[in-house]
C-alpha positions in Angstrom: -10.3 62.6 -7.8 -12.0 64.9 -5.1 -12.8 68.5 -6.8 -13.8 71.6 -5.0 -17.3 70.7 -6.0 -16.9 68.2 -3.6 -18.3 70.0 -0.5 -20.9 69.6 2.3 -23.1 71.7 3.7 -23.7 71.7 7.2 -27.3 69.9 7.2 -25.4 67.9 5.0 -22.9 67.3 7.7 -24.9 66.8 10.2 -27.1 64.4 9.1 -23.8 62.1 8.4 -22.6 62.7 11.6 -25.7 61.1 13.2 -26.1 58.2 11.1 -22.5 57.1 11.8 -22.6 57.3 15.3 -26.5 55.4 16.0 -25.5 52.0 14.1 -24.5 49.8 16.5 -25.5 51.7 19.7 -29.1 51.0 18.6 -29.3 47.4 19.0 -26.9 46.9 22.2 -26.6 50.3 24.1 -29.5 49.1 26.4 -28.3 46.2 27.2 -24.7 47.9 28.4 -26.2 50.8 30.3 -28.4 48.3 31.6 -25.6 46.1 33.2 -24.1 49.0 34.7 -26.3 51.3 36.2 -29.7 49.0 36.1 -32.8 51.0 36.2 -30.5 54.5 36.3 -28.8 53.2 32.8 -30.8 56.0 31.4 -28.5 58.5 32.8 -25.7 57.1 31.7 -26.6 58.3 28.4 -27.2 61.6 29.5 -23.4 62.0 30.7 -22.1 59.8 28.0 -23.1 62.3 25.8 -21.9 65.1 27.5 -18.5 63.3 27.5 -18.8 62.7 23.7 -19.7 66.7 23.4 -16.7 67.6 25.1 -14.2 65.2 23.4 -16.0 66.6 19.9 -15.1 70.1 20.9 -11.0 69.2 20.8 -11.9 67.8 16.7 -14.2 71.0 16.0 -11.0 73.1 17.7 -8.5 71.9 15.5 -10.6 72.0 12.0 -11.3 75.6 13.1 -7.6 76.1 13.7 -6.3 74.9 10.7 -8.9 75.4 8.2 -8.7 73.6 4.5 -6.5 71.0 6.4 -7.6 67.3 6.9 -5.6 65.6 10.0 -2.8 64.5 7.6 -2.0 67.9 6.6 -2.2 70.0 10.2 -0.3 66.8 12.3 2.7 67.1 9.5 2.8 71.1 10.7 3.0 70.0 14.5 4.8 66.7 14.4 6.5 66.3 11.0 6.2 64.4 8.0 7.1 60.8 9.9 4.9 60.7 13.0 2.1 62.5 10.4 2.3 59.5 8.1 2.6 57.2 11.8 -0.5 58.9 12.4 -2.5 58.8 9.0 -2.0 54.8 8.9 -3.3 54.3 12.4 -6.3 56.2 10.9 -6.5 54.1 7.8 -6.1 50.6 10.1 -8.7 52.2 12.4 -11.5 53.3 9.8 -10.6 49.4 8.1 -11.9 47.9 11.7 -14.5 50.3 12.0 -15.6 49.4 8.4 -15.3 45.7 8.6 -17.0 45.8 12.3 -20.3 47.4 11.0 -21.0 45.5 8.4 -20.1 42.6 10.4 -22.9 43.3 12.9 -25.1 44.1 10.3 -24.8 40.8 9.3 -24.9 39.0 12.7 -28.5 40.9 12.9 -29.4 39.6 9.2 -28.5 36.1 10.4 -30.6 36.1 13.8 -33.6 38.1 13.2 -34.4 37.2 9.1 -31.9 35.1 6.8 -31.6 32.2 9.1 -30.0 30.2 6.6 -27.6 32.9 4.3 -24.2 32.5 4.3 -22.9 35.0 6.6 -20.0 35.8 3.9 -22.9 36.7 1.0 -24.6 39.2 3.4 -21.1 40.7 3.8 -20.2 40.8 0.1 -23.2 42.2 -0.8 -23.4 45.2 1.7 -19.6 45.9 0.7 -20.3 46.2 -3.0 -23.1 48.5 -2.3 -21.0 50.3 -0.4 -18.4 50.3 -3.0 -21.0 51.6 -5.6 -21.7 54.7 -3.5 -18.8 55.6 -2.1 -16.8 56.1 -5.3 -18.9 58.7 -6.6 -17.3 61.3 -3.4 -18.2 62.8 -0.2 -21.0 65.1 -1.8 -23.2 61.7 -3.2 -22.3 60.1 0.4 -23.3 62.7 2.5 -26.5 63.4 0.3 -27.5 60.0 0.3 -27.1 60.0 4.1 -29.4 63.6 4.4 -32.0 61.5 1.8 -32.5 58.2 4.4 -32.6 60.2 7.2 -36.4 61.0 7.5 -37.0 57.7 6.7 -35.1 55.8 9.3 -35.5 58.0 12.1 -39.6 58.8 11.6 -40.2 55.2 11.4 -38.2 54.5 14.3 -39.8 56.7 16.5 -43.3 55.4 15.5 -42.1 51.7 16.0 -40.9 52.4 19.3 -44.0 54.3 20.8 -46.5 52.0 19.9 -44.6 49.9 23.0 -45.8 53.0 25.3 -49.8 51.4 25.9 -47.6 47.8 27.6 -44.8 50.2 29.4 -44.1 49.8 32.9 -42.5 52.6 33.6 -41.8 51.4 37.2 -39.0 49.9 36.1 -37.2 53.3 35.8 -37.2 53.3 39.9 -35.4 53.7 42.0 -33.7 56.5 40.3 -29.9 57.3 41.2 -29.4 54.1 43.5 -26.2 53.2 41.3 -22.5 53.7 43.2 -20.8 56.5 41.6 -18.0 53.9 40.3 -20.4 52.4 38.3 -21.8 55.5 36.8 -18.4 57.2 35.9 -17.5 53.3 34.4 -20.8 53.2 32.6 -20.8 56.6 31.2 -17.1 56.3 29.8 -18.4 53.1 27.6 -21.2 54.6 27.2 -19.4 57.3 25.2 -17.4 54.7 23.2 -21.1 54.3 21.6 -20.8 57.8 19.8 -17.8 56.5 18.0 -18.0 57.9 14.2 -17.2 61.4 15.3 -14.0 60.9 14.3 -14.7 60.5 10.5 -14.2 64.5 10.7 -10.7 64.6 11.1 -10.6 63.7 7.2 -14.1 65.3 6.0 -13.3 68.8 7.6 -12.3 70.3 5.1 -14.6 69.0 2.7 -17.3 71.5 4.7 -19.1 74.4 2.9 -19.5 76.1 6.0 -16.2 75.5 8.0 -17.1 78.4 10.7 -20.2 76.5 11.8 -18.2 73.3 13.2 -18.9 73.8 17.1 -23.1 73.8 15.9 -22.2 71.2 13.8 -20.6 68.8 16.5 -23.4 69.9 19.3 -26.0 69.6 17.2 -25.2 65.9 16.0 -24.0 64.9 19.2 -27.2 66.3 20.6 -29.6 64.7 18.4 -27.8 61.5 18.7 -28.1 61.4 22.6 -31.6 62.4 22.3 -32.0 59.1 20.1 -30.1 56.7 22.2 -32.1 58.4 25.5 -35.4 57.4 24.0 -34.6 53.8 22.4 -32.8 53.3 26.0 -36.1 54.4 27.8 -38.7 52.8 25.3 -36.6 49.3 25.6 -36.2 49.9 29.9 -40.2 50.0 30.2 -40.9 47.6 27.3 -39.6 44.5 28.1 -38.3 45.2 31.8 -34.5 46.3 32.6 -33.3 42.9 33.4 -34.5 40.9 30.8 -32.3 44.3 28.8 -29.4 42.9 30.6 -29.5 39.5 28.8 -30.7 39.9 25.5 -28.0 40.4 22.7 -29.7 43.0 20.5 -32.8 44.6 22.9 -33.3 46.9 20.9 -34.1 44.4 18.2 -36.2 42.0 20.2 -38.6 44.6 21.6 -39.5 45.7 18.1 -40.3 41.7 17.2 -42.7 42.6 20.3 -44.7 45.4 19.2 -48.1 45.0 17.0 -48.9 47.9 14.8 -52.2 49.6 15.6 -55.0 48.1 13.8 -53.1 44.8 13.9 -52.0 45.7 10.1 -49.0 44.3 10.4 -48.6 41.0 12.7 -45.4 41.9 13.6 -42.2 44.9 12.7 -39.7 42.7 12.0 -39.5 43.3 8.3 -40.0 46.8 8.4 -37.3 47.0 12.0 -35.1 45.2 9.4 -35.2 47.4 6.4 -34.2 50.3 8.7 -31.6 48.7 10.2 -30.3 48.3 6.7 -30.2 51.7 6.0 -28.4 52.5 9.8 -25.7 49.9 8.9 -25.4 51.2 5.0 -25.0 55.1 6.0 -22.4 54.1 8.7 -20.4 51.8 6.8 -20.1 54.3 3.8 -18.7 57.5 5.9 -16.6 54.9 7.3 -15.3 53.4 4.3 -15.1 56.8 2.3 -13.0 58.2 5.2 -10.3 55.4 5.3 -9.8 55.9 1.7 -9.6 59.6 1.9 -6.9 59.4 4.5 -5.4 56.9 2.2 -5.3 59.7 -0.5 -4.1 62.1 2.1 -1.4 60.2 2.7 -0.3 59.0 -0.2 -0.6 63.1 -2.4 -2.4 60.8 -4.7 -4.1 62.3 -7.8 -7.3 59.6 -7.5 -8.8 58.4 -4.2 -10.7 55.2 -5.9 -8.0 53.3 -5.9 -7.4 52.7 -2.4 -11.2 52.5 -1.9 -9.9 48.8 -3.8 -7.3 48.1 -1.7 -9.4 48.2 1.7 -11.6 46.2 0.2 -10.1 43.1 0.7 -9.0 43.7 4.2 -12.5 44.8 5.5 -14.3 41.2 3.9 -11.4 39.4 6.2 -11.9 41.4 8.8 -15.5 41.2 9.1 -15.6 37.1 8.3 -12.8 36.8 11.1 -14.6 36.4 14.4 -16.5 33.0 14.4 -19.2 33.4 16.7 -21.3 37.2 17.7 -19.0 36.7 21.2 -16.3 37.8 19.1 -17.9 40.3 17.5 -18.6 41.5 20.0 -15.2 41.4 21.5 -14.4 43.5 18.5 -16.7 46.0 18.4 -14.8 46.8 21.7 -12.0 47.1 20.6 -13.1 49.6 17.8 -14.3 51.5 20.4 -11.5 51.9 21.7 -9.6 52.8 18.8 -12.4 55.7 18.6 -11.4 57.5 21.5 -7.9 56.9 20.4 -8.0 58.5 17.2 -10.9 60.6 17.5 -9.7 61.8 21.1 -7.4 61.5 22.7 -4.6 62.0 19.5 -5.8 64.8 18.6 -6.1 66.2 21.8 -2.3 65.9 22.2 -1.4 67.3 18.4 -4.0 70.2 19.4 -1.9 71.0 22.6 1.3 70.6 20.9 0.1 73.1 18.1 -1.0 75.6 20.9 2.8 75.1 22.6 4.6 75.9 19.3 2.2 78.3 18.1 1.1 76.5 14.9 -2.3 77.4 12.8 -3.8 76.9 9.6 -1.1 78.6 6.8 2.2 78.1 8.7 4.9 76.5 7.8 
């Protein structure tokens, strides 16, 4: 059962927010903004993020209009108890995919880069039971475990990444706005499918200490996670050279098996790159998980939100052992996008308009 106890604060918050979205544009968001704007793909990141702000401004607008609601509660005041139970299992099937397309990649990434020979389905398993085994203690343990990993995925990170700066060409950032404006506006719309995990707020909103300070919440995770992507994008660009970005599956992977740590300590990152990626994929997969099952509890008025934490389980393993090659996956992780913008968008967009139009707020019948 979730108790009042079970509350975030806002570093809390934040800090969750970020690790959901970064961890899966990590590894291929160079490659994408590479294939559509070339050397310029670093802007697309710039105005991809700008789009993400704004779409996160229509979430922030509703929790601060019905405060103490989750999504279930405030679309049952606007549309009615049908289309709000419509609603909450499109979030549910959503958050499954999401779930099951994380740790998925996470284990397409295991596979390639250090477990050659591990049965795809074990790396899966394992992840989900770990997952499992923090998620079922609430949102607070979640979040905190999220604030805890922080420091230590994004410091090392940063360091891995810069010791590529003494090799960078950073030629291949010219020419600078050469791209066709079609090709920016189309590269800067998927580029904001890659802050997907916004949406996870819809549910946790309400689980907030600090409800008031939603708008700094959203701008400053949005913000940092730009930042992020913006520097992995640049780093990978003048590392290993913007076309050979377009054809490598997970850039930002390879050019971290391409860096040698000062002093030669270390032959080569991948261990280390791999650990972090770990904790990226772990983090993401748990705010993911917890959320589907929240909405679940929503739902349902049940009196214990463990028990659907269960029921997904199965659904996510088949899910993520479905696609049979990282084409799929990929095809997939698509899709999820998609379904990001859906739910985490464009929905509530329309239920926040609709609430405007018949004058419903936080309270009202």
């Amino acid at each position: 059962m979730l108790t009042n106890n079970d509350l975030i604060t806002v570093p809390q918050a934040v800090v969750l927010m970020i690790m959901t979205i970064l961890e899966i544009g990590l590894l291929i968001l160079p490659r994408e903004v590479a294939v559509y704007a070339g050397s310029d793909g670093w802007i697309l990141v710039i105005i991809g993020g700008l789009l993400a702000l704004a779409g996160s401004l229509v979430l922030s607008t509703l929790i601060r209009r019905f405060p103490g609601d989750t999504f279930i509660e405030y679309s049952e005041k606007v549309v009615g108890k049908f289309l709000s139970i419509v609603l909450g299992i499109s979030l549910v099937i959503y958050f499954t995919f999401a779930t099951a397309i994380v740790i998925r990649t996470f284990a397409e990434v295991t596979n390639a880069f250090m477990l050659q020979n591990t049965p795809r389905e074990f790396i899966i398993i394992t992840q989900m039971l770990l997952t499992v085994y923090i998620i079922r203690h609430g949102i607070e343990p979640t979040a905190r475990i999220a604030e805890i990993l922080f420091p230590i995925l994004i410091v090392p990170i940063f360091a891995m990444y810069l010791n590529a700066l003494p090799k960078a060409d950073f030629t291949e950032l010219l020419p600078v706005f050469n791209t066709p404006i079609k090709s920016l506006a189309m590269g800067s719309l998927n580029t904001m499918f890659s802050f997907f995990g916004i949406e996870i707020l819809l549910m946790l909103g309400p689980y907030l200490k600090r409800p008031d300070k939603i708008y700094w919440i959203m701008f400053v995770s949005v913000g940092v996670a730009t930042l992020i992507y913006l520097f992995v994008v640049i780093i990978t660009f003048v590392g290993i050279g913007v076309q050979n970005t377009k054809l490598l599956i997970w850039p930002g992977m390879t050019i971290i098996r391409m860096i040698t740590a000062p002093g030669k300590v270390f032959e080569r990152l991948d261990a280390l790159a791999m650990a972090l990626w770990t904790i990226a994929s772990f983090t993401s997969s748990n705010s993911l998980y917890l959320t589907g099952a929240i909405t679940f509890f929503h739902i349902t008025k049940a009196r214990e939100f463990k028990f659907f934490i269960t029921i997904m389980f199965p659904w996510i393993y088949f899910i993520a052992s479905l696609p049979p090659n990282i084409v799929a996956t990929e095809r997939l992780i698509y899709l999820v996008k998609l379904g990001s913008i859906t739910v985490g968008i464009f929905i509530p967009a329309v239920i926040l308009l609709l609430s405007i139009i018949l004058k419903k707020k936080g309270g009202t019948a």
